[in-house]
C-alpha positions as CSV (number, residue, x, y, z in Angstrom):
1,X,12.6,-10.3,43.3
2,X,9.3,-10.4,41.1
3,X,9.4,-11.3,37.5
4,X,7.2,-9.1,35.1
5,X,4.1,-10.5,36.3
6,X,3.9,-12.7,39.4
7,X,5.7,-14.3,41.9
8,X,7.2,-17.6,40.6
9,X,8.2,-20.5,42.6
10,X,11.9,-20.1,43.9
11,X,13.8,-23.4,44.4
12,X,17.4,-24.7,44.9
13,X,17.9,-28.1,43.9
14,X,20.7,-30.1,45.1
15,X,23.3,-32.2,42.0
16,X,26.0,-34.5,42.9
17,X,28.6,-31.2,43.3
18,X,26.6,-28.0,44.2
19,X,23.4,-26.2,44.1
20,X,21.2,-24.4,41.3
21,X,19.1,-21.7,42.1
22,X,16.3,-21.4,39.9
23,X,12.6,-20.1,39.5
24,X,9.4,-22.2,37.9
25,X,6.3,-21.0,36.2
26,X,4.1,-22.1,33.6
27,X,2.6,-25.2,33.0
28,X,3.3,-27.7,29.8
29,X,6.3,-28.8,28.5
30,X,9.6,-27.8,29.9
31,X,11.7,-25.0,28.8
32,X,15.3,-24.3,30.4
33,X,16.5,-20.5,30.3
34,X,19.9,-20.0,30.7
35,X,21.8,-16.9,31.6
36,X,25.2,-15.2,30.5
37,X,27.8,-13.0,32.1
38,X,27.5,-10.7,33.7
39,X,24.0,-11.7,34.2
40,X,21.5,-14.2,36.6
41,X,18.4,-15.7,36.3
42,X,16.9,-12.2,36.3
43,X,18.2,-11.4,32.5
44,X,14.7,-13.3,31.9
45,X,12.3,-11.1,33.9
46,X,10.6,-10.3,30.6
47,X,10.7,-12.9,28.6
48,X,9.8,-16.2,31.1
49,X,6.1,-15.2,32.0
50,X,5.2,-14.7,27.9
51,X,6.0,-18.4,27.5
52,X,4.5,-19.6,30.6
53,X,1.1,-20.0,28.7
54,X,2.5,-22.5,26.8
55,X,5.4,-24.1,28.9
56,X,6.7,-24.9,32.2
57,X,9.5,-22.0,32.0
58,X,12.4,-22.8,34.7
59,X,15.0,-20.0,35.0
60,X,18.2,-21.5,36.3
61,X,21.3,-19.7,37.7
62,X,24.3,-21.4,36.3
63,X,27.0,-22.8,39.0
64,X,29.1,-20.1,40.4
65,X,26.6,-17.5,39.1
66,X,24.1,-15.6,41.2
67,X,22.4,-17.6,44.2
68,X,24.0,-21.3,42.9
69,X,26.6,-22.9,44.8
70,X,30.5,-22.1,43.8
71,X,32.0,-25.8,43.9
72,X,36.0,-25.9,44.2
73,X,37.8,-26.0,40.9
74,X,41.3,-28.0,39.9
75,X,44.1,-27.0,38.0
76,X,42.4,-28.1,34.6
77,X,38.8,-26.0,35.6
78,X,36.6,-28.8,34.8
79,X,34.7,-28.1,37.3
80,X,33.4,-24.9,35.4
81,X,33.7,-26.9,32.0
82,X,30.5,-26.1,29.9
83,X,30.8,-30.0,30.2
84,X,30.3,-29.8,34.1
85,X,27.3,-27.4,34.0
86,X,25.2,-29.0,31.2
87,X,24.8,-31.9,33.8
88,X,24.2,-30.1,36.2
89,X,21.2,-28.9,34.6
90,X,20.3,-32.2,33.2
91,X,20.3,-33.4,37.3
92,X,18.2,-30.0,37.9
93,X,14.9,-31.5,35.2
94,X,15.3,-34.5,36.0
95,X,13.8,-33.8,39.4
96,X,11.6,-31.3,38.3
97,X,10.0,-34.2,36.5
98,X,11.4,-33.3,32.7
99,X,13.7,-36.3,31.3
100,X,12.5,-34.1,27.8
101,X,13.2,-31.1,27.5
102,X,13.7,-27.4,25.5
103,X,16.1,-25.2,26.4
104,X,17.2,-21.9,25.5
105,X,20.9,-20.2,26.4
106,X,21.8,-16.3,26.3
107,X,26.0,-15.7,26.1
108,X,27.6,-18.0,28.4
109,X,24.3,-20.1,28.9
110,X,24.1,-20.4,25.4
111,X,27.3,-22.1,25.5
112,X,26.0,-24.5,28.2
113,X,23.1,-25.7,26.1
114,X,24.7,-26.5,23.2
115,X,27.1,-28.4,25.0
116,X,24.0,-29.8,27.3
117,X,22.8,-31.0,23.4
118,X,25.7,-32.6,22.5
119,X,26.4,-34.6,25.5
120,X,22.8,-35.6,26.4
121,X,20.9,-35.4,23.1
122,X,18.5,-38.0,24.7
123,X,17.5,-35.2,26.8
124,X,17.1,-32.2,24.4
125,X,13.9,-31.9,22.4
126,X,15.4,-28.2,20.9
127,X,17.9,-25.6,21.5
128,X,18.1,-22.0,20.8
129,X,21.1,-20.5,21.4
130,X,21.1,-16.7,21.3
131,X,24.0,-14.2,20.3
132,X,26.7,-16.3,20.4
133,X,28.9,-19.3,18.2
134,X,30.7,-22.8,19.7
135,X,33.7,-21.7,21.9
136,X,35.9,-23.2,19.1
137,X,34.6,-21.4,16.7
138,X,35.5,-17.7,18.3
139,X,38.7,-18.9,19.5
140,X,39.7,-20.4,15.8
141,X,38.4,-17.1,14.3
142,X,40.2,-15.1,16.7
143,X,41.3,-11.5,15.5
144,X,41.6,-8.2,16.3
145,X,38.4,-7.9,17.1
146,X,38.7,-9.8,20.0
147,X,39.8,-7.1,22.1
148,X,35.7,-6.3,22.2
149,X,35.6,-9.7,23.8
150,X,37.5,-8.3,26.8
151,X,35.9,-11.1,29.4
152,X,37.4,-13.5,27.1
153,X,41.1,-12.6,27.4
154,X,40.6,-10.5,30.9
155,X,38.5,-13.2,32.8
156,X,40.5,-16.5,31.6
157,X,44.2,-15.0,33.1
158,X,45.7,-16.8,36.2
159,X,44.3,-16.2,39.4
160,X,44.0,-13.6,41.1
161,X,45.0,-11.2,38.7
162,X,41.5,-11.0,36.9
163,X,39.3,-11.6,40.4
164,X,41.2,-8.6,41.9
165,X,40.5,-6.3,39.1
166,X,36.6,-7.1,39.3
167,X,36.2,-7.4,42.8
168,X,38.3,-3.8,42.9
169,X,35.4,-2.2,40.6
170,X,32.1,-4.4,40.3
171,X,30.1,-1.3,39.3
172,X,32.1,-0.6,36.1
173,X,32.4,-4.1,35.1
174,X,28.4,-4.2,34.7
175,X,28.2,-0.7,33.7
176,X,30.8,-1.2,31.2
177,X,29.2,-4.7,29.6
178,X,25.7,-2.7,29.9
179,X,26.4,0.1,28.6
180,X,29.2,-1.1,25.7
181,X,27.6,-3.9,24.5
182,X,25.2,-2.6,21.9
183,X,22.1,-2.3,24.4
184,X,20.9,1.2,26.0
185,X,21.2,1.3,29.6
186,X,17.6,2.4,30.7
187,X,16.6,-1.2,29.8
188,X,18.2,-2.1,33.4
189,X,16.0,-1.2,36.3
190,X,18.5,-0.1,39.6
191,X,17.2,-3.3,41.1
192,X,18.5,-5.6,38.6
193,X,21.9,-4.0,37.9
194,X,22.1,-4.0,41.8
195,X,21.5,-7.5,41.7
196,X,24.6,-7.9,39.1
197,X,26.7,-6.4,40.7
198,X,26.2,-8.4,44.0
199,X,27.2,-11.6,42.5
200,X,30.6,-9.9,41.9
201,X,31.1,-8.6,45.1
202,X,31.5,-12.0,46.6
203,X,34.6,-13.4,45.9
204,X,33.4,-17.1,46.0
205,X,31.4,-15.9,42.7
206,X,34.4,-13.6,40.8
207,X,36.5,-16.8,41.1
208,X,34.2,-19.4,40.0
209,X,33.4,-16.8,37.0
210,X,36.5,-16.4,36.3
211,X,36.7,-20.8,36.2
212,X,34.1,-20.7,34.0
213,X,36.0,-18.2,31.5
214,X,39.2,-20.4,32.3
215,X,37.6,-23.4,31.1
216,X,36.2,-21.6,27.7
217,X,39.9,-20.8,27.0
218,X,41.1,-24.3,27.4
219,X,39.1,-27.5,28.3
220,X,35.6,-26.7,26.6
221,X,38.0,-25.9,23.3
222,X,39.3,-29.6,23.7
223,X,35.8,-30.9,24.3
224,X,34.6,-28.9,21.2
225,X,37.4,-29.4,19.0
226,X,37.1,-33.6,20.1
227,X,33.4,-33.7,18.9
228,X,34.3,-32.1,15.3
229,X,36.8,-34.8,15.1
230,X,34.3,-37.6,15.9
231,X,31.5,-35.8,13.8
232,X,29.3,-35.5,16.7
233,X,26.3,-32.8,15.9
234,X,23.5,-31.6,17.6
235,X,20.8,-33.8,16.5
236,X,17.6,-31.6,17.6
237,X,16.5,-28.5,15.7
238,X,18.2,-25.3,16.5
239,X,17.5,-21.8,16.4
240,X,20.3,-19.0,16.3
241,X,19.4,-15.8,17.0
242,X,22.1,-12.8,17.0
243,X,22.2,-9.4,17.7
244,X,21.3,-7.1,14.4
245,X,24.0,-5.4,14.0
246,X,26.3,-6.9,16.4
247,X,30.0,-8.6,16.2
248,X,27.7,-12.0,14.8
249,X,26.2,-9.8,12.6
250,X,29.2,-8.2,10.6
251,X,32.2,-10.1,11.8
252,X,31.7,-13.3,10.1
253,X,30.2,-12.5,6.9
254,X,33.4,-14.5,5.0
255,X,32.1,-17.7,6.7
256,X,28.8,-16.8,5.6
257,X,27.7,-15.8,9.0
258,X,26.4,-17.2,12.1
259,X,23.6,-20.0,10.5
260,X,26.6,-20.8,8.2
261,X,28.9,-21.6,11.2
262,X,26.4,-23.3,13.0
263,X,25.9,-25.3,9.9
264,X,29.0,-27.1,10.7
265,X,27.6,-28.2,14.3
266,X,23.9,-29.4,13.4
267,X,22.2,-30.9,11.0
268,X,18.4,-28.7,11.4
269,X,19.4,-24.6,11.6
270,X,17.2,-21.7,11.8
271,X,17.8,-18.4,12.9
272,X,17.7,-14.4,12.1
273,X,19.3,-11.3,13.8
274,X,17.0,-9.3,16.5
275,X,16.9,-5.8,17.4
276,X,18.4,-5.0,21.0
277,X,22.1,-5.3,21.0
278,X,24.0,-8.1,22.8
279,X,20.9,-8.1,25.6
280,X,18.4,-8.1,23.9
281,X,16.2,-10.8,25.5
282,X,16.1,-7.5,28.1
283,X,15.7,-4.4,25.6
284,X,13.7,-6.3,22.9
285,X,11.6,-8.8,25.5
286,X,8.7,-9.4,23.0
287,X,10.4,-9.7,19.8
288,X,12.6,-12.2,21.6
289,X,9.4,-14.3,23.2
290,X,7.7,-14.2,20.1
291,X,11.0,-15.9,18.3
292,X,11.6,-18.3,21.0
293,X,7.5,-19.3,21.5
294,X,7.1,-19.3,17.5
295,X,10.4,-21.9,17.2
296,X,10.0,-24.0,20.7
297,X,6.1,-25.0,20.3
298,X,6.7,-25.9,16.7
299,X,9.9,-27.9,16.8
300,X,10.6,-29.4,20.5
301,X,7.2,-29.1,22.0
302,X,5.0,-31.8,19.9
């Protein structure tokens, strides 16, 4: 499937447990987009070719998500830890050549890169994590308003409960999380909800989705809650952005809002809300570019 303009390079690259599908294009320093749920690669049809003037842009699919491999989980679901994935996209730029890099995470992807910060700093030039906080954090600050996080309490029950119920409707999960999540719908071509919808009509994918929303409930807590105990920060400059009038928008204004909360988890933060709703690398493409371009080539790309 074609990004906005071109064909880029597909690959998979091999790690120690699985297999990362990604696409390449650009030249100059490299920059890792990651995806969220219920997305792929594809959320960044828009957005990768406006940076690939000025970097080499490499789209990954996160294990268990879209055309990556869905390694067996364990009782504890490390193997879907944010832990787990961060290296395996340390593994993915290191053979593509990048031992430095940028990267830049959506939703769940967001959550891999900061955690891909914190455990490999030595790696991690900058890091822009878009619409989301630390796991931690929205678990501690768990309220009523949760219940507009369904994925969160749905996706993380004991198996099979939560694959059955997607599996049994793909179509409304992505219609639902499309539709409901602040963005308008005609931002989604057919082809790319058709491509979201795929991934959860293989079951492989549901469960290792669900794993991955298994281990945001209970070992990537642990893991976040054991570097605030150690002081460990992200070291690199970040950039937060959130969705203008979204849940990080209006639900955390006691705590001073989302730069305030990231505050706590790195020493250099930046960040503002963009139009769009929770998607809106999709329905606001150029204001997003502009914000990650503006941020990247200024603070990681020297």
């Amino acid at each position: 499937m074609a990004f906005a303009s071109g064909y880029p390079d597909q690959i998979k690259v091999n790690t120690e447990s699985t297999t990362i599908f990604l696409r390449r294009l650009g030249s100059g320093p490299g920059l890792l987009l990651l995806h969220g749920f219920p997305q792929t690669h594809l959320m960044w049809r828009e957005v990768a070719p406006a940076l690939a003037n000025d970097f080499t842009v490499i789209c990954a699919d996160l294990r268990g998500y879209g055309q990556s491999g869905c390694p067996p989980s364990d009782k504890d679901h490390s193997p879907y830890s944010k832990r787990a994935m961060a290296w395996d996209m340390v593994q993915v730029m290191e053979q593509l050549g990048f031992t430095e890099f940028m990267v830049a995470g959506h939703d769940r992807g967001g959550r891999v890169a900061y955690r891909l910060s914190l455990d490999h700093p030595e790696h991690v030039k900058a890091l822009a994590v878009l619409d989301i906080l630390p796991v931690a954090e929205v678990w501690d600050r768990a309220d009523r308003h949760i219940i507009d996080f369904w994925p969160w309490s749905l996706l993380s029950q004991a198996a099979p409960f939560p694959e059955r119920l997607i599996s049994g409707a793909p179509d409304t999960i992505i219609d639902n999380a499309l539709s409901d999540w602040g963005t308008d719908e005609i931002f989604f071509s057919r082809e790319v909800k058709a491509s979201y919808i795929q991934q959860l009509c293989d079951p492989l994918h549901v469960h290792a989705i669900c794993e991955e929303f298994r281990a945001a409930a209970t070992i990537d807590y642990m893991h976040d809650r054991e570097d605030q105990r150690q002081g460990n920060c992200i070291q690199c400059p970040v950039l937060a952005l959130w969705s203008a009038g979204g849940p990080l928008d209006t639900w955390y204004t006691e705590a001073g809002g989302p730069l305030n909360i990231w505050r706590n988890w790195a020493h250099n933060v930046q960040g503002s809300a963009l139009p769009g709703g929770h998607f809106f690398p999709e329905a606001a493409p150029k204001e997003t570019s502009s914000a990650l371009r503006h941020f990247f080539k200024s603070a990681g790309s020297g």
